[in-house]
C-alpha positions in Angstrom: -28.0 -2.9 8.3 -28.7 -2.1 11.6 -32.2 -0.1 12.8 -31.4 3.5 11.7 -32.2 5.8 14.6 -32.0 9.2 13.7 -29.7 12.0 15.0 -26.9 9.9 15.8 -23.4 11.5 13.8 -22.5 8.1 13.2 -25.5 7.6 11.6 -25.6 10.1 9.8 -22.3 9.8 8.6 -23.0 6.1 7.1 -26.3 7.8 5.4 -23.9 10.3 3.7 -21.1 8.2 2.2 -24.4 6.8 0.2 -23.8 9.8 -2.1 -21.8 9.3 -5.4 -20.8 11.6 -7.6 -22.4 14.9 -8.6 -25.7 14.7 -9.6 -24.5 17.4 -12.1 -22.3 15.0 -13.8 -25.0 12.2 -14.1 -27.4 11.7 -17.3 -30.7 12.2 -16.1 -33.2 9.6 -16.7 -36.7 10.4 -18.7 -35.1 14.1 -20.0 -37.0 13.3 -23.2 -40.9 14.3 -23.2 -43.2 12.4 -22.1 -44.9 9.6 -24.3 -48.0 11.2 -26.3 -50.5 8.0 -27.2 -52.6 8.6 -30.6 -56.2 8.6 -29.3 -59.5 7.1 -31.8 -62.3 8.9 -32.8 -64.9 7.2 -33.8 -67.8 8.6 -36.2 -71.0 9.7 -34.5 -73.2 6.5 -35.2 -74.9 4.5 -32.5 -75.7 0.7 -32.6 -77.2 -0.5 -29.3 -76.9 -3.8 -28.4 -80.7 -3.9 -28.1 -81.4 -3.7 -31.6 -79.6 -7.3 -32.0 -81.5 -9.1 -28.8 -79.5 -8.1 -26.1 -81.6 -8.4 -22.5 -81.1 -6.8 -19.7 -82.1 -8.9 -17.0 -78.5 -10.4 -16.4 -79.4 -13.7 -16.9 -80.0 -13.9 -20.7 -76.6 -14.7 -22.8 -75.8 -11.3 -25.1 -73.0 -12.7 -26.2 -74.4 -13.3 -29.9 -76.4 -9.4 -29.9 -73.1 -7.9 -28.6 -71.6 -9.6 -31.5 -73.8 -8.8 -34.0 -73.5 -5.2 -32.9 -70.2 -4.9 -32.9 -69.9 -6.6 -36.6 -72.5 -4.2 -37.7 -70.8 -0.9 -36.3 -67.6 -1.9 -38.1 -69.2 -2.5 -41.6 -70.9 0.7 -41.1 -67.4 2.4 -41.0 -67.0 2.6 -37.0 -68.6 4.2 -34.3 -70.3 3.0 -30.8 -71.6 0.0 -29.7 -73.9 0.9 -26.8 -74.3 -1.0 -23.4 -77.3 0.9 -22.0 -78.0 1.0 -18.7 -79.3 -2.6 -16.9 -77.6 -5.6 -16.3 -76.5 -7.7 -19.3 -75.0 -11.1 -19.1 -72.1 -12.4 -21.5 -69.2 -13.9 -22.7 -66.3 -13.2 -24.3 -66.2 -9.8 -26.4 -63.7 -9.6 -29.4 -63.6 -5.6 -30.6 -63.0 -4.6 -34.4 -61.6 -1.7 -35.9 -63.6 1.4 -35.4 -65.6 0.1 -33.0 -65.9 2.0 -29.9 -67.4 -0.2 -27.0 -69.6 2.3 -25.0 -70.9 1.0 -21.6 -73.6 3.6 -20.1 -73.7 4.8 -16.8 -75.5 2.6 -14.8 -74.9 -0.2 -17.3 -72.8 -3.3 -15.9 -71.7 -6.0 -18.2 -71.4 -9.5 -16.4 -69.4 -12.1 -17.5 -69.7 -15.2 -17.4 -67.4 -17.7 -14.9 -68.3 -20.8 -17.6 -64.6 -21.3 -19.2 -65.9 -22.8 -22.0 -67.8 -19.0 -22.9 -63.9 -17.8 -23.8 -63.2 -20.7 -26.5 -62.0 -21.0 -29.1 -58.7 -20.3 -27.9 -56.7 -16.8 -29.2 -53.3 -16.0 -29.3 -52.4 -13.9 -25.9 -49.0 -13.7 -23.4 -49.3 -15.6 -20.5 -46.8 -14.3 -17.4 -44.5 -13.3 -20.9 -44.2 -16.0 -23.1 -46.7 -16.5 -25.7 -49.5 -19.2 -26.0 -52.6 -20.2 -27.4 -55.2 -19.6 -24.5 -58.7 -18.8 -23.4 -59.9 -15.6 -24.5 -59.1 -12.6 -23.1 -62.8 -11.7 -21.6 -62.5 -8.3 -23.7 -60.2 -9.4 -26.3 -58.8 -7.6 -30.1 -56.5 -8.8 -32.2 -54.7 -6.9 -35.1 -57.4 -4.0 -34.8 -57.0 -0.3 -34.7 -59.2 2.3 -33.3 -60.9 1.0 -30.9 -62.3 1.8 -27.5 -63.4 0.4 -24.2 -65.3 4.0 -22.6 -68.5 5.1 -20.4 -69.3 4.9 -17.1 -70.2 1.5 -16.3 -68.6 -1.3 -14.7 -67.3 -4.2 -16.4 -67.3 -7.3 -13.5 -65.6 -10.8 -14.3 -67.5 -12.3 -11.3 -64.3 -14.1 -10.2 -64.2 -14.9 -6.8 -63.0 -17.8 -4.5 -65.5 -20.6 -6.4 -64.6 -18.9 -9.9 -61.3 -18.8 -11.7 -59.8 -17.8 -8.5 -58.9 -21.1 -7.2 -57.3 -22.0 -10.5 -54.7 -20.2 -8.8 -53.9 -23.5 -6.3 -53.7 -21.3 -2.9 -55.8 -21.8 -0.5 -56.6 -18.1 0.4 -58.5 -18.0 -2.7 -61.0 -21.2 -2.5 -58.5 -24.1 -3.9 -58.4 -27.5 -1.8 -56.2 -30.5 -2.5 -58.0 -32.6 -5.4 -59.1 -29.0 -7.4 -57.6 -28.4 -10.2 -54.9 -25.9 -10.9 -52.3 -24.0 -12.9 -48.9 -25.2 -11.8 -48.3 -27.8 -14.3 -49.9 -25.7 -17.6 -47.1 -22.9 -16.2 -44.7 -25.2 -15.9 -45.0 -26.8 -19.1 -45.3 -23.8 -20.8 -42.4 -21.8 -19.0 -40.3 -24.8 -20.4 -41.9 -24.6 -23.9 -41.0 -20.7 -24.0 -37.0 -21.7 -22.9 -37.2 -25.3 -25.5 -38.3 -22.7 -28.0 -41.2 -24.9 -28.9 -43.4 -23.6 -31.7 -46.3 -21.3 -30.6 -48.6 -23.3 -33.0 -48.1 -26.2 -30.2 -48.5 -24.1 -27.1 -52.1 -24.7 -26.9 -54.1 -25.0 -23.5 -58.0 -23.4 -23.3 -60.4 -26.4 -22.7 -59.0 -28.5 -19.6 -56.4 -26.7 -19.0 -56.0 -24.0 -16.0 -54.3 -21.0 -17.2 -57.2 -17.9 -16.6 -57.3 -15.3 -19.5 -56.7 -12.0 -18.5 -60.0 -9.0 -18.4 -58.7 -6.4 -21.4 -56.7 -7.5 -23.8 -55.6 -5.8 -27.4 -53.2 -8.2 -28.9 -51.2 -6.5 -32.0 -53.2 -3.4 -31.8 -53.3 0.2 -32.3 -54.6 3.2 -31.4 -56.4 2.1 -28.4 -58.7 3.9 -25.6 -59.9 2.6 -22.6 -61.8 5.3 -20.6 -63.8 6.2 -17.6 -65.1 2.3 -16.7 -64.4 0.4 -13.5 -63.2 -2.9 -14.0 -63.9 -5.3 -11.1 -62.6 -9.1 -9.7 -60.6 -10.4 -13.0 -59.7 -13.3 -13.3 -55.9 -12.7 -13.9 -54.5 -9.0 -14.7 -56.8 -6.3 -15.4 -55.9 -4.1 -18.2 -53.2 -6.1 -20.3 -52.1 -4.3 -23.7 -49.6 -6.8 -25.7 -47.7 -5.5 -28.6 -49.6 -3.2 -29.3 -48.6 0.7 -29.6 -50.6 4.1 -28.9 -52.6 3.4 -26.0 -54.7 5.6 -23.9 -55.8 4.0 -20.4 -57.4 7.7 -18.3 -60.2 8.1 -15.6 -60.5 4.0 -14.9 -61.4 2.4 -11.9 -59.8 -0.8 -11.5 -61.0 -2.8 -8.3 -59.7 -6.8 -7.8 -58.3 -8.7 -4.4 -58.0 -11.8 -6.6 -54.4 -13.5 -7.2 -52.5 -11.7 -10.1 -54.6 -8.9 -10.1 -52.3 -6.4 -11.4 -53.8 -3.2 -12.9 -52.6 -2.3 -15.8 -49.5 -4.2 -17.8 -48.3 -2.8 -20.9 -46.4 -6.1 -22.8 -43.9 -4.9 -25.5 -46.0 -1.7 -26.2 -45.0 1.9 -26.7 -46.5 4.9 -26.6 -48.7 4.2 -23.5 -50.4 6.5 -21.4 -51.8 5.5 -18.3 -53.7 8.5 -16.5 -56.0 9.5 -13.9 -56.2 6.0 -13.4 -57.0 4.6 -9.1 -56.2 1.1 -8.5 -57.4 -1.0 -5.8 -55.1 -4.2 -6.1 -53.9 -7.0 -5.0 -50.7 -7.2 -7.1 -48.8 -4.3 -9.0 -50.9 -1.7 -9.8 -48.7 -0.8 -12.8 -46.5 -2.9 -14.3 -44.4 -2.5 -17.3 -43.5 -5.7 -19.5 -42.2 -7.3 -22.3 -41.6 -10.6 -22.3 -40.1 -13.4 -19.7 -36.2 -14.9 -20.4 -36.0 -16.6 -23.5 -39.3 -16.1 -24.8 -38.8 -12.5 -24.2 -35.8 -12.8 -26.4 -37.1 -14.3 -29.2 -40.0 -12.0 -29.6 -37.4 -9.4 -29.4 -39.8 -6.2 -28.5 -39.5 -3.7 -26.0 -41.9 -1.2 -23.6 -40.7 2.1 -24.3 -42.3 5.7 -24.4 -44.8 5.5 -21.0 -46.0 8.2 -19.4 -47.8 7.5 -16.0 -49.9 10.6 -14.3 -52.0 11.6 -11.6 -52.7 8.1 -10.5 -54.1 7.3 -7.2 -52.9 3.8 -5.5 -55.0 2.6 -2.3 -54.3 -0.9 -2.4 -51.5 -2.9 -4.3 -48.0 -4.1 -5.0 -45.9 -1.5 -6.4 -47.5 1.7 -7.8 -45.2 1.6 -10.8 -43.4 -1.8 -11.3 -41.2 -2.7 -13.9 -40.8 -6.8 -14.8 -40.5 -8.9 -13.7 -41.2 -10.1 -16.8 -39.0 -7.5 -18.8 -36.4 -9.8 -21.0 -37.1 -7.5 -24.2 -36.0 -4.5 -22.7 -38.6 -0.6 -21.1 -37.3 2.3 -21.6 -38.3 5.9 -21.2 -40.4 5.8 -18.5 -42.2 8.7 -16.8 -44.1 8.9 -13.4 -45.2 12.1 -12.3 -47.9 13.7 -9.7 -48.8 10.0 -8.1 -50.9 9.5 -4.8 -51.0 6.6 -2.4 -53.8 8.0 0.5 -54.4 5.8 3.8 -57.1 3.8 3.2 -60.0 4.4 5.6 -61.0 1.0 6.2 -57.3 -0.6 6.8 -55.7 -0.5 10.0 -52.5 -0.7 7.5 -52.3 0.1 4.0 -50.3 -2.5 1.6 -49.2 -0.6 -1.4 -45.5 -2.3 -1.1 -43.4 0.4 -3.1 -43.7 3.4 -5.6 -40.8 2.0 -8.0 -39.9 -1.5 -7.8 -37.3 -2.5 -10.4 -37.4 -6.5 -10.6 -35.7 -8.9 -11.9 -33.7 -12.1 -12.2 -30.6 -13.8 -12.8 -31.7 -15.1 -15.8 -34.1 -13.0 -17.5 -31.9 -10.1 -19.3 -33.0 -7.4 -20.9 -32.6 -4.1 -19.9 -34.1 -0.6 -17.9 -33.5 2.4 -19.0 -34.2 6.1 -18.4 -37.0 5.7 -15.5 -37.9 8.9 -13.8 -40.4 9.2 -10.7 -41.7 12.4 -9.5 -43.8 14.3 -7.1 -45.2 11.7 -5.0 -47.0 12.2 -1.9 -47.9 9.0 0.3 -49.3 9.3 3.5 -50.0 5.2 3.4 -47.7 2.7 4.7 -45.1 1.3 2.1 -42.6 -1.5 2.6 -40.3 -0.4 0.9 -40.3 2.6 -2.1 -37.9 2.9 -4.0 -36.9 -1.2 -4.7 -34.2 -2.6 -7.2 -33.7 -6.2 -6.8 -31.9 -8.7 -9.1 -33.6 -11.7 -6.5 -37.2 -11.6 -7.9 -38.2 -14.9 -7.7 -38.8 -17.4 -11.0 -36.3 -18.0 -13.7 -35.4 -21.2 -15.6 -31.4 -21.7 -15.1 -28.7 -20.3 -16.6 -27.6 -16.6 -15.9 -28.3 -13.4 -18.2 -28.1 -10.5 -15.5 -30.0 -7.0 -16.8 -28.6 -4.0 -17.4 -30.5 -1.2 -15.1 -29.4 2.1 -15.6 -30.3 6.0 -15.0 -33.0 5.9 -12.8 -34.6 8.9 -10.8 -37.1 9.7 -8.3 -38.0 13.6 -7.3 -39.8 15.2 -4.9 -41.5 12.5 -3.1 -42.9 13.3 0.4 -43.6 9.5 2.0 -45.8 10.3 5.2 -46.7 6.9 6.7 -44.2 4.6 7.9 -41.8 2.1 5.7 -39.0 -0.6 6.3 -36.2 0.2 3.9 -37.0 3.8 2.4 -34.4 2.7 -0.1 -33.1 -0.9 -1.8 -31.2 -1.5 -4.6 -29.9 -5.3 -4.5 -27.9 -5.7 -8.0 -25.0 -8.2 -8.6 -21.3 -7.6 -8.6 -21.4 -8.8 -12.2 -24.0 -6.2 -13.2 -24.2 -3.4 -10.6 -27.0 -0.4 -11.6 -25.7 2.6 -13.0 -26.5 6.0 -12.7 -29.6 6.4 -9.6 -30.5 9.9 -8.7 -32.4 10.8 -6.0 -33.6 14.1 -5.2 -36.1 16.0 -2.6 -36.8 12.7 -1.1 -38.6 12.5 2.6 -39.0 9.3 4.7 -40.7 10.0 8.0 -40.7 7.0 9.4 -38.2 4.3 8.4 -37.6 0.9 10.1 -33.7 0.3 8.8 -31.3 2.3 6.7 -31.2 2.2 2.7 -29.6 -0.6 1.5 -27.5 -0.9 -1.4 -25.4 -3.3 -3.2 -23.7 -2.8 -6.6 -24.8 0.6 -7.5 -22.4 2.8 -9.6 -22.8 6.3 -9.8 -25.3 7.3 -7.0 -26.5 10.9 -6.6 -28.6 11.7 -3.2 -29.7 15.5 -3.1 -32.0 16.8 -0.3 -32.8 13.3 0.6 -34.3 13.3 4.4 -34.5 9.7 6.6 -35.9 10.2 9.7 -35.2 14.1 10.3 -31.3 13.3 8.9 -30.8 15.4 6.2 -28.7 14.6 3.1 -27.5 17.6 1.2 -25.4 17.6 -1.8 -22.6 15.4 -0.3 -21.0 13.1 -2.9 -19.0 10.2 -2.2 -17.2 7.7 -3.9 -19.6 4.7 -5.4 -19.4 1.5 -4.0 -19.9 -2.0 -6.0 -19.6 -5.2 -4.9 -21.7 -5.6 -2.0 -23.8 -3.5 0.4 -22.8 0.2 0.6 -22.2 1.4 4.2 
């Protein structure tokens, strides 16, 4: 479309034939309540990593103490392993059931940047399709109860001479003769389509695939409280079928490549609150699986409830897929803030929603509601469906993206589309209400192509107002 310029009738005549029928007659998306998450609680017994070696003078390996700890609080029943305050080097930490991981205030655990400190290799999800891999750097595997909490900080050390350049970019340290991940992803993007045994997906030791920070794995009741994370290798915070998971009052803090926040992978019953992100990638983003892979494993994300979130740096503050072939559903984003950043001339969280997908990946979105969102940063674009996300391995399997809403957002700072659905003709989204939107300052006119049944209510571009004037849906290509 052309630059929308306010105050024009013409305009504003184009903006309203963007209305479809009555939002009256449309389901509404996330009318169930809001996912609950089953929280842990632990018994009041304390084992501090002291008592099995640990040194805090982060250079001594705790790996073995924190171990030891850990193995000793769950034969006691459960309760807390403490981190006290001080520096304290390690590796890899695998949790057990009961076992509350408590990390002081003023009490940073450093990991070590030696790959070899996260073998053997464990079972994990690797962009959606399932491998054998390095471990997770905080890592649990069919445990229950169990908590990550305190007020300490949690750093992977990553940074353009560690795990970083495994990414093969320049921006983040690799040079030509460095090794990198393209061919381990490629291979195993084609094992996950081949259907080739997980028991022969292995990688680990000289291969280039970095773990993620916080993994549970087949998991249950889960908490992850009050810590700041800091430059992950990979994504942050990256629950995988798993169920009843608590993520509130976190700090998560990483420019690195793939450093999305928090990614719940075929999990339900996930609440994410209270949380600030400080991203490179997604913030948020909602998962279960990637094309055929996905189908196989057959699970979906469903029953997430997102709240009081603050977003100063990132993708999309919410983002669902792109890796979504086994299906989200019942999603709910309420009360979220995206402030200008002091220290950017121009803030670069991309969009509140972003829907993503590709022609190939299936799956489905379902019952997605956004509300009262107030965003004085610059976005590119907010509210984003797109059936073009890059990636895919051939074929077509289009997704089916219906009844999605957004309330009561106020976006302050300035944007390029304030709205962009880009569906196919094959698959058009069904069902988008938007209500007591306000765009201050956008570049171009929504843009929309294939949507079917599209409500806009009290929806303001640009000083043009859009009030309660339905008009006939359009499919097939860009609405006008």
């Amino acid at each position: 479309m052309d630059n929308f310029t306010p105050g024009r009738d013409a305009t504003r005549r184009r903006v309203l034939r963007l209305g479809a029928a009555a939002a009256a007659a449309l389901p509404l998306a996330g009318t169930a309540a809001p996912a609950v998450a089953a929280t842990p609680r632990f018994p009041n017994r304390w084992f501090p990593i002291t008592d099995h070696g640990a040194v805090a003078d982060a250079a001594t390996d705790c790996t073995g103490a924190i171990r030891g700890a850990i193995e000793a609080c769950h034969a006691a029943g459960g309760g807390h392993v403490l981190v006290p305050a001080g520096r304290w080097a390690t590796g890899a930490i695998h949790l057990l059931s009961g076992v509350d991981l408590h990390v002081a205030e003023g009490a940073t655990l450093l990991f070590t940047t030696d790959p070899a400190a996260y073998l053997p290799v464990v079972r994990t999800r690797w962009q959606g399709v399932e491998a054998y891999n390095y471990s997770p750097l905080i890592y649990a595997y069919r445990q229950h109860d169990i908590a990550v909490t305190g007020r300490g900080v949690l750093d992977a050390q990553s940074d353009n001479q560690h795990w970083w350049p495994w990414k093969g970019s320049g921006q983040y340290g690799w040079k030509p003769g460095m090794p990198k991940e393209l061919d381990d992803w490629t291979n195993l993007e084609r094992w996950g389509v081949e259907g080739v045994p997980l028991q022969e997906r292995v990688f680990g030791e000289g291969h280039y695939l970095r773990p993620s920070f916080v993994q549970p794995h087949s998991c249950r009741n889960v908490l992850i409280e009050g810590v700041t994370l800091r430059n992950s290798p990979f994504w942050n915070i990256h629950p995988v079928l798993s169920r009843d998971i608590t993520v509130q009052d976190v700090t998560v803090e990483c420019q690195g490549p793939n450093s999305d926040g928090c990614n719940p992978d075929s999990c339900q019953n996930v609440v994410i609150r209270r949380v600030t992100f400080a991203t490179h990638d997604d913030c948020i983003a909602i998962k279960s699986g990637r094309d055929q892979d996905g189908w196989r494993v057959g699970v979906p994300s469903r029953n997430i409830l997102i709240e009081d979130c603050v977003y100063r740096t990132g993708g999309a503050a919410v983002a669902i897929g792109s890796e979504m072939s086994g299906g989200v559903s019942d999603v709910t984003a309420r009360r979220l803030y995206l402030p200008r950043h002091p220290d950017l001339d121009e803030d670069s969280v991309a969009s509140v929603l972003n829907v993503k997908t590709t022609p190939t990946r299936g799956g489905y979105v379902r019952d997605v509601r956004v509300t009262d969102v107030r965003a004085p940063a610059w976005t590119y674009v907010p509210f984003e469906v797109t059936f073009q996300y890059a990636g895919g391995t051939g074929g077509e399997a289009f997704a089916e993206v219906s009844r999605l809403t957004a309330e009561r957002w106020d976006m302050g700072g300035p944007c390029e589309y304030p709205i962009r659905i880009r569906a196919h003709a094959d698959a058009p989204v069904h069902d988008v209400r938007l209500a007591g939107l306000t765009f201050r300052d956008a570049a171009q006119e929504p843009l929309l192509q294939s949507v079917v049944g599209l409500s806009l209510r009290d929806v303001v571009i640009n000083d043009v107002a859009i009030n309660d004037r339905p008009a006939a849906p359009r499919t097939g290509g860009a609405a006008t």
